[in-house]
C-alpha positions in Angstrom: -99.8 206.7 135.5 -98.0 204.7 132.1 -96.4 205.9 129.4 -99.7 205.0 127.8 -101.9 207.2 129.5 -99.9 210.6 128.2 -101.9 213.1 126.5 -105.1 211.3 126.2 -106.2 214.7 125.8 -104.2 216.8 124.0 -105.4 218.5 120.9 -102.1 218.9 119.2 -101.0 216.4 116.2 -101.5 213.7 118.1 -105.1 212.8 117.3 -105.2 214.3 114.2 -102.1 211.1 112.8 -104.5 208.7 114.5 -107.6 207.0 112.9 -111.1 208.7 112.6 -112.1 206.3 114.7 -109.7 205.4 118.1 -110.3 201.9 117.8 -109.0 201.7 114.5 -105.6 203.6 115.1 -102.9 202.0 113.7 -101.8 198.5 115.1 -98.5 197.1 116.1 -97.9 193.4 116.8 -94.8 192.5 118.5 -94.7 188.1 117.9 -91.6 185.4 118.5 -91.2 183.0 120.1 -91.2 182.3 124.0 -88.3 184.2 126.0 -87.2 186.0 123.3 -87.4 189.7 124.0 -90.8 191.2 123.3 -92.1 192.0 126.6 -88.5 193.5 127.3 -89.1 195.9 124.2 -92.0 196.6 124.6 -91.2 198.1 128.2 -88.1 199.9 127.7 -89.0 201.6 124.7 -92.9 202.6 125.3 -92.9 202.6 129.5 -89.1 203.9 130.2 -88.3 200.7 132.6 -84.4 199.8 132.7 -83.3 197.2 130.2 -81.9 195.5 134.1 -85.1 195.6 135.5 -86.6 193.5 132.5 -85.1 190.6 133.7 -87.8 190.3 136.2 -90.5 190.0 133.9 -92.6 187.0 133.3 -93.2 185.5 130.5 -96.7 187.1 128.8 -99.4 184.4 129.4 -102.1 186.5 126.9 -102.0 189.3 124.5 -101.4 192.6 126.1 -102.9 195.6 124.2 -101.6 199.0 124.8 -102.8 202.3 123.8 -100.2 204.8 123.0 -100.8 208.6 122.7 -98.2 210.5 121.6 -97.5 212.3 118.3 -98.6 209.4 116.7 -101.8 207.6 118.3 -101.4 203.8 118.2 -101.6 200.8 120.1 -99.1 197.9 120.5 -100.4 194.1 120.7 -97.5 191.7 122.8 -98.7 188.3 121.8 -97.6 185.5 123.8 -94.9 183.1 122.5 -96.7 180.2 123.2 -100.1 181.1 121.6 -101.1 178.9 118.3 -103.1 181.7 116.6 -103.6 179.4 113.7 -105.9 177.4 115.9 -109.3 177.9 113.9 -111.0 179.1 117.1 -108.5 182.4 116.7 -110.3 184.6 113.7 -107.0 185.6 111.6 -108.7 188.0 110.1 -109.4 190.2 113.0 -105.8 189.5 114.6 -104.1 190.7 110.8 -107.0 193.1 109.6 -106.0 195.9 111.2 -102.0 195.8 111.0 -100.4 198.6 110.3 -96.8 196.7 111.1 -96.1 193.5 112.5 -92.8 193.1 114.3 -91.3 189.7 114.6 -88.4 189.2 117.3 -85.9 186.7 116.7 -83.6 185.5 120.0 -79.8 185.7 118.4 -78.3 184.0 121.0 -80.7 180.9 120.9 -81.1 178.6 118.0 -83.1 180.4 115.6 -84.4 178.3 113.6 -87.8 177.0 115.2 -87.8 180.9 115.5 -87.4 181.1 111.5 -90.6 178.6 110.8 -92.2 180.6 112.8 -91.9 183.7 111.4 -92.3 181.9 107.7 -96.0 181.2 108.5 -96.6 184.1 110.2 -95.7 186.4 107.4 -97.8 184.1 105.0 -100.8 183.8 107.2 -100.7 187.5 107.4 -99.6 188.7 104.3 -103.3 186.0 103.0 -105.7 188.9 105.2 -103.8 191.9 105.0 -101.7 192.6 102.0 -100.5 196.3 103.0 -98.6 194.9 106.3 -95.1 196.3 106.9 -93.0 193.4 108.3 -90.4 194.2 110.6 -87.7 191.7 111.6 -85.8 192.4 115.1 -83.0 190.3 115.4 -82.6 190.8 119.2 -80.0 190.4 121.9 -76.5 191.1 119.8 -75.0 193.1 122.4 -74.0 189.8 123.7 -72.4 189.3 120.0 -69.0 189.9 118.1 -69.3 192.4 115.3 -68.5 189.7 112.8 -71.2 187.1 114.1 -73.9 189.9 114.0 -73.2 190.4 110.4 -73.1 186.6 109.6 -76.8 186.1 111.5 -78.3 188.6 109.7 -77.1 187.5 106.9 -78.3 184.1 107.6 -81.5 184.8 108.6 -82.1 187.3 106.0 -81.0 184.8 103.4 -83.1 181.6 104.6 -86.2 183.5 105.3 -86.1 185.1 101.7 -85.8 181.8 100.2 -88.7 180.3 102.1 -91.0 183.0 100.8 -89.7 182.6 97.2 -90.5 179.0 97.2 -94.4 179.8 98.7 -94.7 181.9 95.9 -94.4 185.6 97.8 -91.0 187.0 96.6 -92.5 190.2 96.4 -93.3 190.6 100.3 -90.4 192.8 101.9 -89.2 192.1 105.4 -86.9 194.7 106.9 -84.2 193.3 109.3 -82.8 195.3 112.0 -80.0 194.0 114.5 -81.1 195.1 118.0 -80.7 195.2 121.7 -82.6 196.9 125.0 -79.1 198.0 126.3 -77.9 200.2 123.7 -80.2 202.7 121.6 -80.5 199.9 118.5 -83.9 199.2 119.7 -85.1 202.7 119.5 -83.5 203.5 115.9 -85.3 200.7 114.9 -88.6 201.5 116.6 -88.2 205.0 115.2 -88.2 203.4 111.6 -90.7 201.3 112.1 -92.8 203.9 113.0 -92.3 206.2 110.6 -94.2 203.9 108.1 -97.1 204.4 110.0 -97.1 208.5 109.2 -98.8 209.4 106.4 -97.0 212.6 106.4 -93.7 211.5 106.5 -92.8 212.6 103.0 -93.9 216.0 103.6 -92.0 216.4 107.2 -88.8 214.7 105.5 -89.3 217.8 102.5 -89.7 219.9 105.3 -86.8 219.5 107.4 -84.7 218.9 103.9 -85.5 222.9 103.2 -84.7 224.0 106.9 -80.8 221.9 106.5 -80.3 223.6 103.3 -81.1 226.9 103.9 -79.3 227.1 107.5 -76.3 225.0 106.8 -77.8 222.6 109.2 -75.5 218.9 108.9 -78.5 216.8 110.0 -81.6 217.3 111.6 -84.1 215.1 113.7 -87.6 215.1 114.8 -87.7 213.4 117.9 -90.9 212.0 120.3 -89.6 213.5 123.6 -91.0 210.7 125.8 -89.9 207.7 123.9 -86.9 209.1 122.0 -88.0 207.6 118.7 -87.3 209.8 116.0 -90.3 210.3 113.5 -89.1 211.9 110.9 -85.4 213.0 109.6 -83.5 215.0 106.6 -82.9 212.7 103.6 -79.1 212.5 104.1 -77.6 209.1 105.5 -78.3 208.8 108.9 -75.9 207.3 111.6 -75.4 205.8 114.8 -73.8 208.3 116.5 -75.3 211.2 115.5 -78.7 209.5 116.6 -77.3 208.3 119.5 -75.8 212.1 120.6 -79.3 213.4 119.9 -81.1 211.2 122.0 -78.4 211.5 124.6 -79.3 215.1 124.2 -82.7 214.7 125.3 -81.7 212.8 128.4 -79.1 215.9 129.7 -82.2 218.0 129.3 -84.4 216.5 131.1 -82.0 215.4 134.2 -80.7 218.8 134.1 -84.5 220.3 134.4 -85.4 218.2 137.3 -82.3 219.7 139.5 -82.4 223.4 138.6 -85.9 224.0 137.4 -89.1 224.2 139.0 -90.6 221.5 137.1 -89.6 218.6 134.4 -89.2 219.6 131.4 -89.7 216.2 129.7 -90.7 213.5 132.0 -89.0 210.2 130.6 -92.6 208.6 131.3 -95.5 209.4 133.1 -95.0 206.5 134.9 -91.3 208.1 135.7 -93.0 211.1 137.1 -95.6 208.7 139.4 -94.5 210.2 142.9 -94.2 213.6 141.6 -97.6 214.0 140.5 -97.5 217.9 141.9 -95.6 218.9 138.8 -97.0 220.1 135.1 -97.2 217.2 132.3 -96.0 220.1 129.4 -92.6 218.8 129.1 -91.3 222.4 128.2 -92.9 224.3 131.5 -90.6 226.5 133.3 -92.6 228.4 136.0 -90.0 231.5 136.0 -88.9 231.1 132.4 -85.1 231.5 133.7 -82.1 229.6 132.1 -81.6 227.3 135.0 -78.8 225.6 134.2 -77.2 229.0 133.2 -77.9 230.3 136.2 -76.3 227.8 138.4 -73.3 228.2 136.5 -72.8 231.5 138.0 -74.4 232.9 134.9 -74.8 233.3 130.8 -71.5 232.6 130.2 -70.2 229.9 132.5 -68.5 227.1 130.8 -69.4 223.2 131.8 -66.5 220.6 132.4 -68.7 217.8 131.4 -66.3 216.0 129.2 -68.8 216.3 126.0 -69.3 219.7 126.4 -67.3 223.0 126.8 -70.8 225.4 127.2 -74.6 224.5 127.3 -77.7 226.0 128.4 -80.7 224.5 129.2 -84.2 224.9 129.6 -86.8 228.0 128.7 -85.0 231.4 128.0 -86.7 234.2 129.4 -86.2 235.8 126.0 -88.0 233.4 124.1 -91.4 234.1 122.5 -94.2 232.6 124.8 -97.1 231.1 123.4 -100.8 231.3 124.3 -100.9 229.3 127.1 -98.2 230.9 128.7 -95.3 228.4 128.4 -91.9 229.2 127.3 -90.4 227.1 124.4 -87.7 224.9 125.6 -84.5 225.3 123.9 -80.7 224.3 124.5 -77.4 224.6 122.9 -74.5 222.2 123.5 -71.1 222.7 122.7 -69.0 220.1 121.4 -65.2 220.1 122.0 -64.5 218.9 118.0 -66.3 221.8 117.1 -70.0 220.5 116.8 -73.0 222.1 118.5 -76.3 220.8 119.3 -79.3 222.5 119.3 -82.6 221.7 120.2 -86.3 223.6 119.6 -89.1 222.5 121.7 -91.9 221.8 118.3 -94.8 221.3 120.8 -95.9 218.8 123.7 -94.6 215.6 122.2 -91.7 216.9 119.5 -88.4 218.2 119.9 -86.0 219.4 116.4 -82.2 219.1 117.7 -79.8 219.8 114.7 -76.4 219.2 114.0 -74.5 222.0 112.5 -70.9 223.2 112.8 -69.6 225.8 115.5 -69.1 228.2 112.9 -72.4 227.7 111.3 -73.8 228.4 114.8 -72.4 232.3 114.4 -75.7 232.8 112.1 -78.3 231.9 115.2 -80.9 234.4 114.2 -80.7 233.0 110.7 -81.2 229.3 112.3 -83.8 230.5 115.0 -86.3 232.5 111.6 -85.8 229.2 109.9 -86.9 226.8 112.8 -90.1 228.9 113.2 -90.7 228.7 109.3 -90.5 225.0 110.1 -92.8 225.0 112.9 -95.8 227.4 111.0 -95.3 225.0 108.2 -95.9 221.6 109.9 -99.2 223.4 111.6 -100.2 224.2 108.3 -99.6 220.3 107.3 -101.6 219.2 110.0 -104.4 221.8 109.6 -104.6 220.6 106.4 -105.3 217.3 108.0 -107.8 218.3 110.6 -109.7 220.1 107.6 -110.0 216.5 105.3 -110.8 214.8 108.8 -113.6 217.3 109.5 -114.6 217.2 105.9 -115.2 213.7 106.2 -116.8 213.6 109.1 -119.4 216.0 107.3 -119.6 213.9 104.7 -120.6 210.6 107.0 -122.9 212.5 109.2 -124.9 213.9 106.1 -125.1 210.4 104.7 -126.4 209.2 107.6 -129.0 211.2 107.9 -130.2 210.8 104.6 -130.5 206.9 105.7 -132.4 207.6 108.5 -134.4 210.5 106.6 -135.1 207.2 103.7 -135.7 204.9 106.4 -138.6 206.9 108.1 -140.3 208.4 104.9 -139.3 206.1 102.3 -142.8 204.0 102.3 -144.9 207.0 102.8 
């Protein structure tokens, strides 16, 4: 089972941020050129395979469509490098109609600019049919680069393909650039930006998580997609590197540490990680005896880790946390940082994990912290009841027009 396949069913947020209709859920193309890296993306961010393993893939002979279901429902388009969609027998308007984002990866290793023509008429072809397109520009493979030469190519590329646009009259079409690479977690931050332009509710989650940092003296807070570590939403202070990459990290410990002292996972990488271990529960935060494993192989509450990171941590479901309806226990953990940082993370439901960043002494005030993550979590239901309200309200709406069609259509001419 893929990545893909993950909680086709489940009634929690993540059909309610897709379309009304599941074959219109948001679209993401991933285009470039032959070779240079889509396939590759596409598999280590969405479907958990090993930036090594990549290097076994062949080249994509026709466009692969895949359905994602997580928080967000949408589906990813791999185009092949080699495929002339401005033949006329390709209909441009059904390739570009339904766009939510188009991502255009750009080999930085290899001559770029047959790459830059490229990506010149594929932004104007697109940007003719659908005007509210997000472009996304993923200047790939700079691991292989000096830090000065990454900053010169971007610069380069920036520069030449804002000047092509000027000169076919679309200076006002905005291309984000984002320097990227599968073996280092530059390809997810940029996924998870990406991404967040196709949530409508973004500004409302960013508000959100802006109230929870100021009234818990919290330094910076992500919303992360468990399975794919992309991060969907974020407070409005800067964001960097490593404090995304510590976070995601975080998620990793969790889940490793989970599948050796607890019953089950708690936070399959992928489904498709999980493939000969199909015995075990898809909730990523089910613990069967709700006991702190990781505390309790410690020799107890208090045991201190010698990982080099860390100086205490616990992991997994407390038996003194609240459990919800179906039973589960909420998955939480607290790292402790030797500089005095602490990391703490709140299962928000199937799909979304809040970890925090706040200060050791911060940390004293826990009961404060724990009120003001479930103020958090009550208010994004109410956010997205809000949403399954308009979407039922519409749906009323169509259904009753419809049947005053058909009610016209069969007494119309009486």
């Amino acid at each position: 089972m893929s990545y893909s396949d993950y909680g086709d069913n489940d009634p929690i947020y993540g059909d309610d941020l897709a379309d009304e209709d599941r074959e219109s859920r948001p679209r993401l193309m991933l285009m470039g050129l032959r070779r240079s890296g889509k396939s590759s993306i596409q598999r280590v961010v969405f479907h958990k395979m090993t930036p090594t393993e990549t290097l076994f893939l062949e080249s994509t002979s026709k466009i692969n469509k895949d359905n994602i279901h997580s928080f967000i429902d949408f589906q990813v388009w791999d185009f092949p490098g080699q495929m002339d969609f401005f033949d006329p027998t390709f209909d441009t308007t059904a390739i570009f109609g339904e766009v939510g984002a188009l991502v255009f990866v750009i080999d930085s290793q290899d001559d770029y600019m047959e790459a830059l023509a490229r990506l010149h008429s594929t932004v104007v072809a697109a940007y003719r049919v659908n005007p509210n397109i997000t472009f996304e520009v993923f200047i790939h493979k700079v691991d292989g680069l000096s830090e000065d030469y990454k900053i010169d190519t971007q610069r380069d590329i920036q520069q030449t393909t804002t000047d092509e646009l000027a000169d076919a009259g679309l200076e006002n079409v905005q291309l984000a650039f984002y320097l990227t690479s599968i073996y280092d977690h530059s390809i997810f931050e940029a996924f998870s930006k990406v991404i967040q332009k196709l949530i409508p509710q973004l500004p409302t989650l960013e508000n959100l998580l802006n109230i929870l940092c100021a009234n818990s003296g919290i330094e910076k807070a992500f919303l992360f997609d468990v399975i794919s570590k992309i991060y969907i939403a974020t407070d409005s202070s800067p964001v960097d590197s490593q404090s995304y990459e510590i976070c995601s990290d975080m998620i990793d410990v969790i889940i490793d540490i989970s599948s050796i002292y607890g019953r089950a996972a708690i936070g399959a990488k992928s489904q498709g990680y999980l493939e000969d271990q199909q015995d075990q529960p898809e909730d990523w935060t089910h613990q069967q005896d709700g006991h702190d494993d990781y505390e309790n192989s410690n020799g107890g509450g208090h045991g201190h880790s010698q990982a080099v990171v860390s100086n205490s941590s616990r992991a997994g479901s407390l038996n003194n946390q609240p459990v919800r309806s179906g039973g589960n226990h909420e998955a939480f953990s607290v790292i402790k940082m030797g500089n005095g940082t602490v990391l703490y993370l709140r299962e928000v439901n199937k799909y979304l994990a809040l970890i925090c960043l706040l200060r050791a002494e911060t940390f004293e005030k826990q009961g404060l912290i724990d009120y003001n993550v479930h103020c958090f979590k009550e208010a994004m239901d109410q956010v997205f009841e809000l949403k399954r309200a308009e979407r039922t309200r519409r749906e009323m709406e169509a259904n009753q027009l419809l049947e005053q069609q058909q009610h016209n259509g069969l007494y119309g001419h009486g």
